[in-house]
C-alpha positions in Angstrom: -15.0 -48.2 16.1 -13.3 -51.4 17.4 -9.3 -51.3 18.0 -8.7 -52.8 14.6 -10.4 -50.4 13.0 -8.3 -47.7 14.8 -5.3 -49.0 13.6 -5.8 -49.5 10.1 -7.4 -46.2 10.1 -4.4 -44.6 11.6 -1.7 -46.3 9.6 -3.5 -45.4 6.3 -3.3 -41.6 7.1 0.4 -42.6 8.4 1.6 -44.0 5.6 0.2 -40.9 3.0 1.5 -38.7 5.9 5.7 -40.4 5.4 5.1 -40.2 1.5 3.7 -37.0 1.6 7.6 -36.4 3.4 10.3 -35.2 1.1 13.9 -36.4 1.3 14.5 -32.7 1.8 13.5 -32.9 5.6 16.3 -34.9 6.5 19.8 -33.6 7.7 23.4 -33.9 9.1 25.4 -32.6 11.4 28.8 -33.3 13.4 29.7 -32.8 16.7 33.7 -32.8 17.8 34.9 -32.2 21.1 37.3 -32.1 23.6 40.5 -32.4 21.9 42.3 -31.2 24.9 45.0 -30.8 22.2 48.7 -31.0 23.7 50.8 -28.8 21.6 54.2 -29.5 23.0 53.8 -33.2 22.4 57.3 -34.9 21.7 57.9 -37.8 20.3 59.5 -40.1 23.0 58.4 -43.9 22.3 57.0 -46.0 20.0 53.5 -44.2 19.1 55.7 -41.8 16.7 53.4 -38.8 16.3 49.8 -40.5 17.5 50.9 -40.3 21.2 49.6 -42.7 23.7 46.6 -43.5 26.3 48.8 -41.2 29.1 48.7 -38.0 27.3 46.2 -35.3 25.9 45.6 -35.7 22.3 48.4 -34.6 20.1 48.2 -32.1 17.2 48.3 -34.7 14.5 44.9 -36.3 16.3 43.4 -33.4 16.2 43.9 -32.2 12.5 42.9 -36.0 11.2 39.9 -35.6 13.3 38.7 -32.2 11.0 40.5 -33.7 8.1 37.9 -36.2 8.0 34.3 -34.3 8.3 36.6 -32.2 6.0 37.1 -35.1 3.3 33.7 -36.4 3.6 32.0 -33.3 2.9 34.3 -32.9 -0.4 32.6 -36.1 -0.8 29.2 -34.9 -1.3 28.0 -34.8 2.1 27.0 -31.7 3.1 25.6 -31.1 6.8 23.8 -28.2 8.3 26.0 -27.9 10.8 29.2 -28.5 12.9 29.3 -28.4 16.8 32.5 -27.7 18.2 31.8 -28.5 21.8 34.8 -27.3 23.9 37.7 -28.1 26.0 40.3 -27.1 23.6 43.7 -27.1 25.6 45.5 -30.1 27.5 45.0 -31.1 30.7 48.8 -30.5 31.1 50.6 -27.7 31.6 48.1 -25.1 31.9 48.5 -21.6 31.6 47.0 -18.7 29.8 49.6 -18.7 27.0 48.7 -22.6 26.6 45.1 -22.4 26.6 44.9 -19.3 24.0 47.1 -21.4 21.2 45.1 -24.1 21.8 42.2 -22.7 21.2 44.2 -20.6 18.2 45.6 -23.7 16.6 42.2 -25.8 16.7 40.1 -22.5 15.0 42.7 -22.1 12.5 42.1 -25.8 11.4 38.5 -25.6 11.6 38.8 -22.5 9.5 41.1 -24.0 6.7 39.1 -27.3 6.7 35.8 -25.8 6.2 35.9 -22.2 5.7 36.3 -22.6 1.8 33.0 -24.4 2.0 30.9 -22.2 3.5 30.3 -24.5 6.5 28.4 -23.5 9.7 30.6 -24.1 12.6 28.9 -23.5 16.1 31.5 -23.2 18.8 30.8 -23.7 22.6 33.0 -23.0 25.4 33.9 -25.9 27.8 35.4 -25.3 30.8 38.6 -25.8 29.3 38.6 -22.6 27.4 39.9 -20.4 30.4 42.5 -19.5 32.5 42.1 -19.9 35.5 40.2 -23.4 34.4 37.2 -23.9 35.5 36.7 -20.1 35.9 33.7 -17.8 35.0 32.0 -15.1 36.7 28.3 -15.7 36.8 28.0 -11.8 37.6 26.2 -9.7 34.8 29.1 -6.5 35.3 32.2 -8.8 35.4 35.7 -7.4 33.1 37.4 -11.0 33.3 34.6 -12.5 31.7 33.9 -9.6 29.5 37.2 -9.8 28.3 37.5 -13.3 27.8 34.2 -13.6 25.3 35.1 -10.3 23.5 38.2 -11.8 22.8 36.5 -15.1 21.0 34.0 -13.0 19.4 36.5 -10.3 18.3 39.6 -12.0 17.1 40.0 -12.8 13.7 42.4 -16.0 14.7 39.7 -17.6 17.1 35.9 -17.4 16.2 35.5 -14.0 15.0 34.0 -15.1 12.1 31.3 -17.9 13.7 30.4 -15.7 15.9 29.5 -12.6 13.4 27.3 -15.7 11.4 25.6 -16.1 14.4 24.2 -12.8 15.0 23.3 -12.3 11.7 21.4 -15.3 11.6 19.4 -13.8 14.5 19.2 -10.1 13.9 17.3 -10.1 10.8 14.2 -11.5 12.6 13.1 -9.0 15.0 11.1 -11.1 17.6 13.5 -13.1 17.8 15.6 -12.5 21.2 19.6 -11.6 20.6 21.9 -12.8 23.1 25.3 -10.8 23.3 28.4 -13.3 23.3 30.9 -10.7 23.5 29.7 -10.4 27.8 28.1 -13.6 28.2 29.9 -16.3 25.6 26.7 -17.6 24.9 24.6 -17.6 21.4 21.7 -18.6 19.2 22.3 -19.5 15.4 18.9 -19.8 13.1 19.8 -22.2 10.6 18.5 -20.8 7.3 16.5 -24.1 6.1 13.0 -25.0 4.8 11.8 -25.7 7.9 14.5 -23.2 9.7 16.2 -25.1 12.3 17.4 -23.0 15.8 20.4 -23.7 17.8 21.1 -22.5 21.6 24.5 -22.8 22.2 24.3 -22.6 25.5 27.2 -20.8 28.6 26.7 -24.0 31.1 30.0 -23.0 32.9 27.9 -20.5 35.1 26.2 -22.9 36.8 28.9 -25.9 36.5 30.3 -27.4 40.1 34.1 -27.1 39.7 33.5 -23.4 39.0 34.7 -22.0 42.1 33.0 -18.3 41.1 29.4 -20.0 41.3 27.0 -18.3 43.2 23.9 -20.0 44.2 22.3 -16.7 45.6 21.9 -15.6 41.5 18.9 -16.6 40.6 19.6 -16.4 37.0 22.8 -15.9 35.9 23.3 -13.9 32.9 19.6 -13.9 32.2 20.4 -17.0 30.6 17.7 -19.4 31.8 15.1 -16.2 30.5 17.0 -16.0 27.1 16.4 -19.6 26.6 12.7 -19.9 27.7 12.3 -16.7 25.1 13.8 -18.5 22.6 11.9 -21.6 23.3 8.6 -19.6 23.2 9.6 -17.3 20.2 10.2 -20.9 18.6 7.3 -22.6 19.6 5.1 -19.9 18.2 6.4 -20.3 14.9 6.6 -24.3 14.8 10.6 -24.1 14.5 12.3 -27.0 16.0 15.5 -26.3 18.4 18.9 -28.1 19.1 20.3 -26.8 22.8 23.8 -27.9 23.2 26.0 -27.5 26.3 29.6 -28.2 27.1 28.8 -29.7 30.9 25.6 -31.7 31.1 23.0 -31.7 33.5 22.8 -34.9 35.8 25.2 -37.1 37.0 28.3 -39.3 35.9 28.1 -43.1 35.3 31.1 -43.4 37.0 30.6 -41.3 40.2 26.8 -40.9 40.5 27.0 -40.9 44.7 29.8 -38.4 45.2 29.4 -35.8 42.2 27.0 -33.9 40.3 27.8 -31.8 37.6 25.8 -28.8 37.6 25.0 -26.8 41.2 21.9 -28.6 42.5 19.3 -25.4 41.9 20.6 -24.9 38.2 20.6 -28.4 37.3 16.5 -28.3 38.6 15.8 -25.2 36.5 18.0 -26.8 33.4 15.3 -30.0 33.8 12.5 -27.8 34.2 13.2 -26.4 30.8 13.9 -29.8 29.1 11.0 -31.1 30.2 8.6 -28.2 30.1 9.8 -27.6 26.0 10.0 -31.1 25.2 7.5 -30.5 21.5 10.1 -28.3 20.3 13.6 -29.0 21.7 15.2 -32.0 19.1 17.5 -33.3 21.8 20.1 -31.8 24.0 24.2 -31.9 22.9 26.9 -32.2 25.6 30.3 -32.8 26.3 32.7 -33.1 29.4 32.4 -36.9 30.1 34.9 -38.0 27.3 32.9 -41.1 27.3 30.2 -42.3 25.1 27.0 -42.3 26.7 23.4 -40.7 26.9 20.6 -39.5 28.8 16.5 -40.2 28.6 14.8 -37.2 30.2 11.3 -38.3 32.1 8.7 -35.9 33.0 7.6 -36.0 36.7 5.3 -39.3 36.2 8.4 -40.8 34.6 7.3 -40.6 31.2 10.4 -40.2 29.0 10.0 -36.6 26.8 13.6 -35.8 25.6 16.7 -37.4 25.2 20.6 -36.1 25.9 23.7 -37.2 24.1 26.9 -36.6 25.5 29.0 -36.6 22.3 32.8 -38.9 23.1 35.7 -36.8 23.3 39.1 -36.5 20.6 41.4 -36.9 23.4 42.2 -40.3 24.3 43.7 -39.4 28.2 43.2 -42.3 31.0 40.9 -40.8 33.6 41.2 -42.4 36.7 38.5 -45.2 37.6 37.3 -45.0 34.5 39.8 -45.7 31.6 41.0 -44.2 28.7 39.4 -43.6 25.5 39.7 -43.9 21.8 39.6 -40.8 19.5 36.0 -40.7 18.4 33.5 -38.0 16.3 30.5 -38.5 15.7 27.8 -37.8 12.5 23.8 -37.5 13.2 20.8 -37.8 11.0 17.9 -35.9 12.0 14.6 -34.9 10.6 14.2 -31.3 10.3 10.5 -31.1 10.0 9.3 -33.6 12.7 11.9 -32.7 14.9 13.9 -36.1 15.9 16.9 -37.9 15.6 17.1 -41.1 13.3 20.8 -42.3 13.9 24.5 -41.7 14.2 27.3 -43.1 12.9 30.6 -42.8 15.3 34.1 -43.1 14.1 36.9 -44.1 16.0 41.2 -43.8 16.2 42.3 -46.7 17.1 45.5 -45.5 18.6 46.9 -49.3 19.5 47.2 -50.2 15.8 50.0 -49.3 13.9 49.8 -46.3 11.7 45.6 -46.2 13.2 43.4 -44.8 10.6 39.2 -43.2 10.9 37.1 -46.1 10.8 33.2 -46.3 11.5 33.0 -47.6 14.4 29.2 -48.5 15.0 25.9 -47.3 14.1 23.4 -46.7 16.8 20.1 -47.8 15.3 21.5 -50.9 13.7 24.0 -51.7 16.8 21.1 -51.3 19.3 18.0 -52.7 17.4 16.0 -49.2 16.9 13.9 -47.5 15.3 15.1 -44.4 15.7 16.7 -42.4 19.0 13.8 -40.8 20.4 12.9 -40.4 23.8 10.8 -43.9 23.7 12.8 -46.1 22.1 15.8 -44.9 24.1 13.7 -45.7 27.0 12.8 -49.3 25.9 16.9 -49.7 25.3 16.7 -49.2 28.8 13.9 -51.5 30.2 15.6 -53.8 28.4 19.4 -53.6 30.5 17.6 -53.2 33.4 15.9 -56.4 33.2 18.4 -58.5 31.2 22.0 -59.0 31.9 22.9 -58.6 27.8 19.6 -58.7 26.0 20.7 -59.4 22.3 24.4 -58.5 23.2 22.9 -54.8 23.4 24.8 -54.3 26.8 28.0 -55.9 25.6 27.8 -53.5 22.6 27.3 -50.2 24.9 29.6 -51.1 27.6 32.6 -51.5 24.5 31.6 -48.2 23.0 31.6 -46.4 26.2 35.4 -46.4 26.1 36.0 -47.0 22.1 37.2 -50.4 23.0 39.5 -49.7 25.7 39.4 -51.5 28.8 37.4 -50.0 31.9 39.7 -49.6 35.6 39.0 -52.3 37.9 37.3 -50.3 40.7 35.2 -51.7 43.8 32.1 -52.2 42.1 33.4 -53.8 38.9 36.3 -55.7 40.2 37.4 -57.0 36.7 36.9 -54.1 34.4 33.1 -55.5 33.6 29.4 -54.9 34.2 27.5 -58.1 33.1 25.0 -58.3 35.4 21.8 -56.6 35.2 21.4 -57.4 39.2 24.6 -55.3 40.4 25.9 -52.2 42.0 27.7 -51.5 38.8 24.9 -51.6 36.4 22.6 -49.9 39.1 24.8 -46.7 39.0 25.1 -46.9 35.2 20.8 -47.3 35.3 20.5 -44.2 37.1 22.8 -42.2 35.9 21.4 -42.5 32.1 17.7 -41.8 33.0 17.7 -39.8 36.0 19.0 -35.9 35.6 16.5 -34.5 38.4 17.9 -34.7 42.0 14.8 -36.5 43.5 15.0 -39.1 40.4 18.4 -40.1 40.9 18.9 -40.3 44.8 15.8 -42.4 44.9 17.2 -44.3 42.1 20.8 -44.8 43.3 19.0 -45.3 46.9 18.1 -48.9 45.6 21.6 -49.7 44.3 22.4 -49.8 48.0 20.1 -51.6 49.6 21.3 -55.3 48.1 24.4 -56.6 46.6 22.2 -57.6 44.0 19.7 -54.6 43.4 16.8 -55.0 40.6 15.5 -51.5 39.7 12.1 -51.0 37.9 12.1 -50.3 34.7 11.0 -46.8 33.6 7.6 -48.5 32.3 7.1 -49.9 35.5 7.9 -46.9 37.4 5.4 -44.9 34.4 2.6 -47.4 35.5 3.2 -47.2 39.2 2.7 -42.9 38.6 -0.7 -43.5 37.0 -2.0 -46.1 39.4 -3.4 -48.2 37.1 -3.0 -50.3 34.3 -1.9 -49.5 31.3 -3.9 -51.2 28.8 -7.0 -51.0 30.8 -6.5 -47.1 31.1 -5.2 -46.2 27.5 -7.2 -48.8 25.1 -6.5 -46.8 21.8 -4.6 -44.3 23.0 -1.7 -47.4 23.6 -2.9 -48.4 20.2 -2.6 -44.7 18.3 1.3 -45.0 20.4 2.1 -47.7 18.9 1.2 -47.0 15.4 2.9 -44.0 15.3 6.0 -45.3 16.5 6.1 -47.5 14.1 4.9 -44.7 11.6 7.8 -42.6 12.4 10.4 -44.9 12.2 9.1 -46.1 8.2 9.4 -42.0 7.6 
């Protein structure tokens, strides 16, 4: 059968395939995070109640920001689920007393915005969520920690209530494995939905950097990483798709790619392993932590991208140094339950430098950055495409503005005016391999060529793809290239 052929064969059964799809399979969900909430906020200048760039977010921030999933939903659109994905108290003045009303004030609004509607909240803890910060004993028989996730599952003014939904969404299938959040703050919820979706909300703190308690010698701590290759297995026995979201991401920062990484360097492998290993079932991975707006492509050893990673932008609008401050931003995905991928998200931004700032959309990501939809492949070509190109189709001017929500970047070494326009620079290097690299060997090779030449061109992930299989492409695939393609462009008309 000539190529042709192939195609018209194979968009035929494509297109009775996306009709045979119902409306049903498609579905929402928010993700807020890191609020950072400062409750003893005063007014003292001219921002009134909305505070400023040099301060956590203040409690008038915070409620708008629930207020307005809140106010759409009253509008008729409902979504399977909220993430709540950590850091709850400020970065200022931090004490237990603090960090326990923070966390107490931000569940009581999530409670009164959406408790009346039945809403499934999913909350995570960020590393944020503790006194002493940063602090978590990766030790199965520990009484801090034990007495820190007993008190969020147990306390009727904190998450009490999410967490009881939680386990009852997993005890009532018996195969299905049950993690205890009251000694390990760390949970599965099985979204009851035709096809059921899971979550793994997953303890990340145990293997995060700054946590001073991390001990390398643990080869698993808190069974976790067995927990979620159970999980991962018990789903991909009975085709149900997964969403694993994390407060600290795997990888490294845009910003500090040389100098930091944020997981210790042996969980961070096994984290990959995972994300690359359960690729056909795993949707895409939900983080946190960086403030900033950004993502992550996950390649498979021969570079071949197989997941994706978004790191959600944060409600507190605080400078951080050599980066720059932020706009208040949330963000709303659409997803298809039965095939498993995300089609878009729409983000919407504070603008705290107007007067009397209101929620506005900011962007969409398909139509902003030309895409079909935001799997692992498309993400990828978004990629090639900055990699190559200075601004191909103003695509880099449009993510380098939403990084921040609009702010300015900090005029730092490698970007000496706040800017990155140049696909031949340090700056843009860093940024390169930060986004597709979260495996130690793929990034210090990567960031390895950022400092060989003022002017550094990396390959492109296709190039690096074809230089793994030795060969070329179209010689090598002939219809499987073909069959690719089609479907791509199957699964974005679906």
């Amino acid at each position: 059968m000539t190529s042709i052929y192939w195609v018209l064969y194979i968009f035929q059964f494509g297109i009775v395939f996306c009709l045979a799809q119902s409306s049903g399979d498609i579905g929402t969900f928010w993700h807020l995070t890191d609020f950072h909430v400062n409750l003893s906020y005063k007014v003292e200048n001219d921002s009134g109640l909305w505070g400023n760039y040099s301060q956590d977010a203040g409690r008038l921030v915070a409620f708008s920001a629930i207020k307005l999933v809140s106010d759409m939903v009253f509008g008729g659109d409902r979504p399977d689920f909220i993430l709540w994905g950590g850091d709850a108290a400020s970065h200022q003045n931090v004490s237990l007393e603090n960090v326990t009303e923070s966390l107490t004030y931000l569940s009581k609004q999530f409670r009164r915005a959406y408790g009346l509607k039945n809403l499934i909240l999913i909350p995570l803890v960020g590393n944020h969520d503790l006194f002493p910060v940063n602090e978590m004993s990766p030790i199965t028989e520990d009484y801090n920690r034990y007495w820190w996730c007993e008190q969020l599952a147990t306390d009727e003014k904190l998450w009490k209530k999410w967490i009881e939904f939680a386990k009852a969404s997993v005890n009532r299938i018996p195969d299905l494995p049950k993690p205890d959040f009251d000694k390990f703050c760390y949970q599965s919820w099985l979204l009851e939905m035709k096809p059921p979706v899971l979550v793994l909300a997953v303890n990340s703190l145990v293997w995060y950097t700054n946590n001073p308690l991390v001990n390398e010698s643990i080869e698993d701590p808190l069974g976790q990483f067995k927990w979620m290759t159970d999980s991962l297995n018990w789903a991909r026995a009975k085709h149900v798709k997964v969403f694993i979201t994390m407060h600290v991401p795997v990888g490294v920062p845009e910003f500090s790619p040389n100098t930091y990484r944020h997981l210790k360097p042996k969980y961070n492998e096994k984290l990959v392993t995972i994300l690359r290993g359960y690729s056909d079932v795993i949707i895409t991975t939900l983080a946190s932590h960086q403030h900033i707006d950004t993502f992550r492509v996950v390649l498979n050893e021969r570079y071949h991208p197989v997941g994706t990673i978004f790191l959600g932008p944060s409600v507190d609008h605080f400078h951080l140094d050599e980066i720059g401050s932020t706009n208040p931003r949330i963000r709303q995905y659409t997803y298809n339950r039965k095939a498993g991928k995300v089609m878009d998200y729409a983000q919407y931004m504070l603008d705290l430098s107007q007067e009397g700032p209101q929620w506005k959309l900011e962007y969409r990501a398909k139509e902003t950055y030309k895409l079909q939809n935001l799997n692992a492949t498309e993400l990828a070509h978004l990629l090639d495409e900055v990699t190559e190109n200075d601004d191909p189709n103003n695509k880099w001017t449009e993510y380098w503005y939403h990084q921040l929500g609009g702010r300015p970047h900090d005029k730092t070494k490698i970007s000496p005016n706040g800017e990155c326009p140049e696909a031949k620079s340090v700056c843009r290097c860093q940024q390169i391999c930060a986004i597709r690299h979260v495996d130690k060997k793929g990034v210090d090779a990567c960031l390895k060529v950022c400092t060989e030449s003022e002017k550094p061109q990396l390959d492109t992930i296709a190039q690096l793809e074809e230089k793994a299989k030795g060969g070329s492409t179209v010689v090598r695939l002939g219809r499987g290239a073909i069959f690719g393609l089609v479907i791509s462009v199957l699964m974005a008309l679906c």
